[in-house]
N, C-alpha and C positions, 0 to 999 in steps of 0.2 A: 665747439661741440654743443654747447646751448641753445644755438640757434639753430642747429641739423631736424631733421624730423628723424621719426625709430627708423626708417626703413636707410636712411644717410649713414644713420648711426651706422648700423649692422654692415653696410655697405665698407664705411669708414675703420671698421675691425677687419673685414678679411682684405683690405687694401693694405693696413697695417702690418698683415700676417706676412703677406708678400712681399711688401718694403722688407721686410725684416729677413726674408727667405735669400730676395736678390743679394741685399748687404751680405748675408753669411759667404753667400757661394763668392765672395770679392778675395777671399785668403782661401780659395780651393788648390789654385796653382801653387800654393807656395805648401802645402801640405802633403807630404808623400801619404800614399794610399796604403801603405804597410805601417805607417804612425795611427793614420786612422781613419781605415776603409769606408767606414759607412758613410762619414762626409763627404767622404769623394763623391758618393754616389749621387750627390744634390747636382752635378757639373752636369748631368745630361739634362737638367730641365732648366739650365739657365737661361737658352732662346726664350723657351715658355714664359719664365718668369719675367723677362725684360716686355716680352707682348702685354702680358695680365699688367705690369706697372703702367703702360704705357695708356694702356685702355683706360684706370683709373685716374691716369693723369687727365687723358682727355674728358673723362668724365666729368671732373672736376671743374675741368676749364668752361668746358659749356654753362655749367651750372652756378660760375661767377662765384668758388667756394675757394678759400682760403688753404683747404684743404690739399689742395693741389701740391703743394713745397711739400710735401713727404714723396710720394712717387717722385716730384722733378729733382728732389734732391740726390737721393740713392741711384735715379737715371744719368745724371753729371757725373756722380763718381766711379760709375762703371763704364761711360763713356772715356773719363779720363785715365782707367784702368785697364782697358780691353779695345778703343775703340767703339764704334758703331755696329750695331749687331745687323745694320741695313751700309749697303756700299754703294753711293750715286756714280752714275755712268763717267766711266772714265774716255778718254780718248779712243780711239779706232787705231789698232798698229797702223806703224809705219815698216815696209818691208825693209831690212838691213841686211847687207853683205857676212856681217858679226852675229846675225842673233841666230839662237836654237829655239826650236817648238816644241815644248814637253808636254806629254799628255797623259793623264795618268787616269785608269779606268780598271774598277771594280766589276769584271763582267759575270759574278756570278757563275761560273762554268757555263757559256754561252747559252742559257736558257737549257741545259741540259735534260731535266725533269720536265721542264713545260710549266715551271713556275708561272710563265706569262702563256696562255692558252691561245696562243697565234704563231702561225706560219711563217717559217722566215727570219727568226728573228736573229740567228746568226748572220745571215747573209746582209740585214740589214746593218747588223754590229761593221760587219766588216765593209759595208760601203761609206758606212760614215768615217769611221779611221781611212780612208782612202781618202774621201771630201777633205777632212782635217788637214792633212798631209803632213804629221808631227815627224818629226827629224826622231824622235826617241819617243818611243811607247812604252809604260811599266802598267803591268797587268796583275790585278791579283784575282784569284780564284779562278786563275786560267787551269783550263783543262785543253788538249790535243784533239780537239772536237773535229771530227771526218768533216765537217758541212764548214768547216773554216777554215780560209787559206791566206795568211799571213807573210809570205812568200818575196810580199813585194819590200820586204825591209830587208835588205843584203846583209845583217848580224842580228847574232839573237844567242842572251842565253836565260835559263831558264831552270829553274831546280823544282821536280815535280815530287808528292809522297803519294802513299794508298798503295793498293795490293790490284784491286779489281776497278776500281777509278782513278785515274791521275791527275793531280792537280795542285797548284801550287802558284809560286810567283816565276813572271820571265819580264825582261827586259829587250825590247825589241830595240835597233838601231841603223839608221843611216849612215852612220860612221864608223871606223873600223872601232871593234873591241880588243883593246890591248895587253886584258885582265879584267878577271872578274872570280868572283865568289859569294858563296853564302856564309850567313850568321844564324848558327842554330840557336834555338830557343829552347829552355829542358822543360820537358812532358806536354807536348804539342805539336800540331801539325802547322805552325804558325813561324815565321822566321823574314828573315831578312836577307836580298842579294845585292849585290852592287856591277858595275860594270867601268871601268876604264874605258873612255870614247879618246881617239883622237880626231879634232877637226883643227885641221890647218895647224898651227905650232902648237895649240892648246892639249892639253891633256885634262879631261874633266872628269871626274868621278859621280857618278849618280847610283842613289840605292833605290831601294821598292822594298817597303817594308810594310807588311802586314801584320799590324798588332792584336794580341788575342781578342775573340768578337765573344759578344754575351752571350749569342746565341739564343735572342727572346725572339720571339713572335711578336709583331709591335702591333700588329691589328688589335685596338682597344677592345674591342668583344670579346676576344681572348686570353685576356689580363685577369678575370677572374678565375680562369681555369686552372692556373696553375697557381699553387701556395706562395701567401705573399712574404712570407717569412724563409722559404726555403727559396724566394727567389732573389729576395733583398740578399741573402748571403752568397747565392752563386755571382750576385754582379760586384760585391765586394771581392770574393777572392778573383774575378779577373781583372777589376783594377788592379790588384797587387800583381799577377801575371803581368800586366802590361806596363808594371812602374820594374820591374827584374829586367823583362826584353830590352825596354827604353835604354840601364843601365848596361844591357852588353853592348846595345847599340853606340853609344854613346863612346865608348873606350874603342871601341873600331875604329870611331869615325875620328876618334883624338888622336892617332896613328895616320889619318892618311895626310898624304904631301899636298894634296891637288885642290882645286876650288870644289866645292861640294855641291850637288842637287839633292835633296832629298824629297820624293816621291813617297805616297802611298795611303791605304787605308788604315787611319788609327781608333779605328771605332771608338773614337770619344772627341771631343767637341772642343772648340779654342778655347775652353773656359775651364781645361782639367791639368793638373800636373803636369801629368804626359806630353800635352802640347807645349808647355813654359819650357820643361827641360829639352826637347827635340827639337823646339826651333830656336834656342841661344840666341846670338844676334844674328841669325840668320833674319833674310826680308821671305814674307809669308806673299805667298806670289796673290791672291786674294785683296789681299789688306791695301798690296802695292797699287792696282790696276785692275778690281774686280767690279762687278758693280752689283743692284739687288743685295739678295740675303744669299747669295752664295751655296741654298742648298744642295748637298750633293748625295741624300741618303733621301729614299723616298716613305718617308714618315707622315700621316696625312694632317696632321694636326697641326704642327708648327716645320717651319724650316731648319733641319740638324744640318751641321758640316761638318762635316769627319773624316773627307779625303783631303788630302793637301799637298803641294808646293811648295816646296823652300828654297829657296835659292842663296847662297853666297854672296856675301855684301858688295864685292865684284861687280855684279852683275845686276842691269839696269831691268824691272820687269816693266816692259811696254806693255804688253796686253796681257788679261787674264779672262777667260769664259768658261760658264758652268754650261755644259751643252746638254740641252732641255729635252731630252731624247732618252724614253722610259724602256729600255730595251734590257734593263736589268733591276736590281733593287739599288744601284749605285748609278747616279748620272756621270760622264766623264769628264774630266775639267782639262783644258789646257792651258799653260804660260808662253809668253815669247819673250825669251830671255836674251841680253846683248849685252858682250861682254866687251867693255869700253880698250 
């Protein structure tokens, strides 16, 4: 620090700050959000915080400073805790006889309001899912939209709420559905379905589970508008909403016989609670076969993920893709999963 100039120094404290910020958020998954909500709340800026170390580190390195082993050090041990917050290109599927194409898509109620001020943009929803050609579709914040015709998938269910809009989660499918149901949530419009597919001798169960969302406006402009104290508490009590849901989720899913798919938007990030207890040893179809940063939430500042993939340790993920197509505030990701 002696040989820094003031302006290294100053530099070298909010590098500090950060190192210390990533380190906390490293015991966020192992701390339920009803023990102590407001930490949770640091799991949505961990992408951020890994970018800001990273910046620091490279800053350092240019500048032949010593200084660097604080960001590289807290950067290895979140590596070694979580992974790569970046995923280099994996392989190109290979088509198999055995695998399924799962595709799971936040669509927003197909642009219902005109959130997106363009023409079309159902119709383009539904040429892209046609392109894809996913064997299983799970959809959240589907609505019965007249301009969308989904048709082309021979089973479908679906569990819709509201009075004057309908909307909710469905499960689209190629294979027949042999059983299915919902998981209510108490005091929300938020829940979980599942479906029974049979292909060929297999019987597979897949859910679409929508976890409770913050409901912020994430446009940074708008972040002063609303009190930052009345806000900080509305996102604590829905972590704890989302750490309740997860636990019904969880005792469902410890009851069923079949290999599992889990699908859906958990509006929180691979670095919260939520995500440690939903994915067990399940394989995180991303992690398996993804490449990039995996965004699947269109946030403009850093890259969030918060839709996901899970698959059954069964089952081999060949390919995973975030498919880059801004037709909602969620992009749609799909897996190709082959069950050996």
């Amino acid at each position: 620090m002696k040989n820094l100039k003031l302006i290294d120094k100053f530099i070298y404290f909010l590098n500090g700050i950060a190192a210390f910020l990533l380190l906390t958020s490293y015991i966020l998954p192992f701390v339920p959000p009803k023990t102590f909500a407001l930490l949770s709340v640091l799991s949505l800026g961990v992408p951020f915080l890994i970018l800001v170390n990273s910046i620091f580190f490279l800053y350092w390195l240019i500048m032949l400073k010593k200084q660097l082993i604080l960001s590289l050090v807290v950067l290895i041990i979140g590596y070694f805790n979580f992974g790569s917050l970046y995923k280099f290109t994996s392989d190109d599927d290979i088509s198999h006889e055995h695998q399924l194409k799962v595709m799971n898509y936040n669509v927003r109620l197909f642009n219902l309001y005109n959130w997106i001020p363009k023409k079309g943009i159902q119709g383009k929803m539904v040429d892209l899912i046609k392109q894809k050609a996913p064997d299983v579709l799970s959809i959240q914040e589907y609505h019965p939209h007249p301009k969308v015709d989904l048709s082309f998938f021979k089973y479908k269910f679906e569990k819709l709420s509201g009075k004057k809009t309908k909307y909710g989660q469905v499960i689209l499918s190629q294979y027949p559905i042999i059983n299915s149901g919902s998981i209510e949530f108490p005091e929300t419009d938020n829940n979980a379905i599942f479906v029974d597919i049979l292909k060929a001798d297999d019987t597979i169960r897949i859910y679409n589970i929508h976890l409770q969302s913050l409901k912020i406006d994430t446009k940074m402009e708008n972040f002063n508008q609303e009190d930052s104290e009345r806000l900080l508490k509305k996102t604590e009590h829905t972590f704890e909403k989302q750490q309740v849901q997860t636990e019904l989720f969880l005792k469902h899913k410890a009851a069923c016989p079949y290999k599992v798919i889990i699908t859906g938007d958990f509006n929180n990030t691979a670095f919260s609670y939520v995500y440690k207890e939903l994915k067990g040893d399940m394989k995180d179809a991303f992690k398996e076969a993804g490449n990039g940063f995996g965004r699947t939430y269109d946030f403009r500042f850093f890259p969030i993920r918060i839709d996901f993939i899970f698959s059954d340790p069964a089952f081999e993920v060949t390919d995973f893709k975030t498919i880059d197509n801004k037709y909602s505030d969620h992009y749609p990701i799909m897996a190709t999963l082959k069950l050996h």
